[in-house]
C-alpha positions in Angstrom: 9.7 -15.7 -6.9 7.8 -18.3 -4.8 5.8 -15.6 -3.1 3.7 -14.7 -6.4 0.0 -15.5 -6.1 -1.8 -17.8 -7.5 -5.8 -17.0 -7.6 -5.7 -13.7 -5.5 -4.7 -10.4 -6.9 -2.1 -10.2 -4.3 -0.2 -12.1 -1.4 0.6 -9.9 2.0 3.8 -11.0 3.0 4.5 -11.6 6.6 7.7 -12.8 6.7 10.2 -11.0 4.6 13.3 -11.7 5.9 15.2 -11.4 2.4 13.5 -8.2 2.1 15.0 -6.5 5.2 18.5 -5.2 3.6 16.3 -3.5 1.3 13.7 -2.8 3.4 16.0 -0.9 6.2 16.0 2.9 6.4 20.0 2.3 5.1 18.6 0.1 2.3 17.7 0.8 -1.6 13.9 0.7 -0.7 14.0 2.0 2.8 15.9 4.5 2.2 13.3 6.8 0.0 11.2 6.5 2.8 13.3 7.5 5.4 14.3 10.8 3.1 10.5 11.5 4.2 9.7 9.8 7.3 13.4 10.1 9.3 15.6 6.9 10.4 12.9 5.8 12.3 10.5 4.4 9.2 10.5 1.1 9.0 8.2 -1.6 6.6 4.7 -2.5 8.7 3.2 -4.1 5.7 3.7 -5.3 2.0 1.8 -6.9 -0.8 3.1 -8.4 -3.8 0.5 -7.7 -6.2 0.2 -9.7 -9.4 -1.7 -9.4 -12.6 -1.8 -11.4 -15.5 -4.2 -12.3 -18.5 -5.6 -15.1 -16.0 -5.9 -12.7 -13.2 -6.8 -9.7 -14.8 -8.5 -8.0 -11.8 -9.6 -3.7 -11.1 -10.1 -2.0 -7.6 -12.2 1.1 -7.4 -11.4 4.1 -5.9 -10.5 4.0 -2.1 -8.0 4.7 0.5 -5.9 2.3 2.6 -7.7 2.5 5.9 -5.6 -1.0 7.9 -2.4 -1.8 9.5 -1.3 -5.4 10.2 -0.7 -5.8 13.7 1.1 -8.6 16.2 -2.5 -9.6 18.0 -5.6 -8.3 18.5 -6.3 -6.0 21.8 -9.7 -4.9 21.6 -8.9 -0.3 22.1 -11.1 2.4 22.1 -10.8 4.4 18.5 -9.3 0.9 16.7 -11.9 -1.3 14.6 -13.1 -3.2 12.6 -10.6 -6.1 12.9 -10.0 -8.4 9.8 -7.4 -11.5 9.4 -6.6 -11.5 5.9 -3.3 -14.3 5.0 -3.2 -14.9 8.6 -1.7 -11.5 9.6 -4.2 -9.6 11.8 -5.6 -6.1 10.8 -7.3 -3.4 12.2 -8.4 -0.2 11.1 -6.6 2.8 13.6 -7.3 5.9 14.2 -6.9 8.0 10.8 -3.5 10.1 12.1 -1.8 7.0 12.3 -2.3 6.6 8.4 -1.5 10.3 8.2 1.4 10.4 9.3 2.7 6.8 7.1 4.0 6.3 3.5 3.5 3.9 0.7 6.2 2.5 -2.2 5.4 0.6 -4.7 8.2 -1.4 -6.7 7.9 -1.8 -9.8 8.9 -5.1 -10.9 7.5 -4.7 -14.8 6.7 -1.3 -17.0 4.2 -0.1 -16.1 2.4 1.8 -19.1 -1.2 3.4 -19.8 -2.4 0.7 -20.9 -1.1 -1.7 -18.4 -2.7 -1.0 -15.2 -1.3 2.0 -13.7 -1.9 3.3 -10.3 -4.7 6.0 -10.3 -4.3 8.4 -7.9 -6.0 11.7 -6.6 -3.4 14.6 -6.5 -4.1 16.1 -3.1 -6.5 13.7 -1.3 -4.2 12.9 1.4 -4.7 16.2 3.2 -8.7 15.6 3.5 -8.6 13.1 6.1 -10.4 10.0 6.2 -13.7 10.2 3.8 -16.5 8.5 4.0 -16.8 6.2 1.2 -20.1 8.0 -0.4 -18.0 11.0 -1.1 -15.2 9.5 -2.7 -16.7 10.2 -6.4 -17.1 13.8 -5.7 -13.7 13.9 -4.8 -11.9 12.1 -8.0 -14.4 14.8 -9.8 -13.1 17.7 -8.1 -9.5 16.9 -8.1 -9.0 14.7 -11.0 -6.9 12.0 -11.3 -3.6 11.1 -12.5 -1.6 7.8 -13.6 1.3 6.7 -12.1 3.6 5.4 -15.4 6.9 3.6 -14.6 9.6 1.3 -16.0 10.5 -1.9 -14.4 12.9 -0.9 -11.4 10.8 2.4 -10.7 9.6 3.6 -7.2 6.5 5.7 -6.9 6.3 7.1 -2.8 2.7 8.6 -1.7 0.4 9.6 1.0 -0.9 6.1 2.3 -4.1 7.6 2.8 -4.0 8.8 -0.7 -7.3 7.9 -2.7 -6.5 5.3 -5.2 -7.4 3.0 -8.0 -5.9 0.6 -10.3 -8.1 -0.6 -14.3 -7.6 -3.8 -15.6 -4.7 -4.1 -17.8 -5.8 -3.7 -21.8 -4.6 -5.6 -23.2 -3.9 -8.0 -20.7 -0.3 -8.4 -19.7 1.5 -9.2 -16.5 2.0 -6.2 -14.1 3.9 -7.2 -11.0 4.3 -4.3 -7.8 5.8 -4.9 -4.4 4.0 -2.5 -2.3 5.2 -1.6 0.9 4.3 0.7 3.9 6.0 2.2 6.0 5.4 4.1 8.7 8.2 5.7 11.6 6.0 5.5 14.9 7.2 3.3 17.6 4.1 1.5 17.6 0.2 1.8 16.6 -0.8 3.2 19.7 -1.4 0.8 22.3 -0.4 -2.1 19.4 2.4 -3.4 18.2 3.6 -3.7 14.5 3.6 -7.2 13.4 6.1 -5.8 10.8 7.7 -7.4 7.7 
C-alpha cells in the first residue's frame, strides 16, 4: 500500500477513491455502518494507522472531538479549527459526533499484547467531557480491549472514550479507521468526505 506512513502514527486519507466500493452503504465496509446509521451513512473521514518496532507510538485516553470538512466558515458553536494532512478540521457541536460511527479494519491480528483498542464500555452516552474528568471515568467504568484477527471490523460510538498502548513486544499493527456519519452535512459545512 503506498498510503502507509512513514514517521507519523497515521496518514488521513483524503482521497480514497479505491476505497469507495467498499466504502458505500452497499459495500463490505459501508455496509456495517449503514445496518446502524440507514442508507444515508457515508465515510467523512479515515486514517490508516500504522505501528511498527520503528514507530512504536501510545495515545491516552480521549474521545474523537473533529470532522474534516471542505473549507473553513468561521459558525457559531464550531471551533477550534486545525489542518492536519491538508484536510481542514474543526471541532462541531458534540450531537454531530453523537449521532456518527467509527470502524476500524483490521489489516493484522490484533492481540493483547499487540496494541489493542481500549475502550470505555458506555462512555458514549455522557456527552462530550472535559478532558480533567476523563480518569474518573475509565475508573468508574472500566475498560475493555478490542482483540481481532486480521480481516475483523470493530463498529463504536465515535465519541467513545478511547486509548491504544504501545505494542509489547513490538510488532506491526496496521487499522484503517473510518467514520462515518449519515447527516447531509455538518451543519452549515460541508463533508470534505473520503
Amino acid at each position: 500500500m503506498a498510503l502507509l506512513p512513514t514517521s507519523r502514527p497515521g496518514v488521513r486519507i483524503g482521497e480514497g477513491q479505491q476505497l469507495q466500493p467498499f466504502l458505500d452503504h452497499a459495500g463490505p465496509i459501508g455496509g456495517i455502518a449503514a445496518s446502524v446509521l440507514g442508507e444515508q451513512a457515508r465515510p467523512v473521514r479515515a486514517i490508516l494507522f500504522d505501528k511498527t518496532a520503528g514507530r512504536n507510538w501510545a495515545l491516552g485516553w480521549h474521545q474523537d472531538r473533529t470532522i474534516v470538512v471542505k473549507e473553513r466558515r468561521n459558525t457559531d458553536g464550531y471551533g477550534p479549527w486545525t489542518v492536519k494532512s491538508g484536510l481542514i478540521q474543526v471541532e462541531p457541536p458534540f450531537e454531530i459526533l453523537e449521532r456518527m460511527v467509527t470502524l476500524r479494519v483490521h489489516l493484522d491480528a490484533v492481540e493483547e499484547g499487540n496494541a489493542p483498542l481500549r475502550i470505555v464500555p458506555g462512555s458514549h452516552r455522557l456527552g462530550r467531557l472535559p478532558e480533567a474528568e476523563i480518569a474518573g471515568v475509565v475508573a468508574t467504568f472500566g475498560e475493555r480491549l478490542c482483540l481481532a484477527e486480521r480481516g475483523d471490523v470493530w463498529l463504536y460510538a465515535t465519541s467513545i472514550i478511547h486509548a491504544s498502548l504501545a505494542a509489547d513486544p513490538p510488532r506491526r499493527r496496521r487499522v484503517l479507521q473510518v467514520d462515518f456519519s449519515a447527516d447531509a452535512t455538518p451543519g452549515p459545512l460541508a463533508w470534505r468526505g473520503v
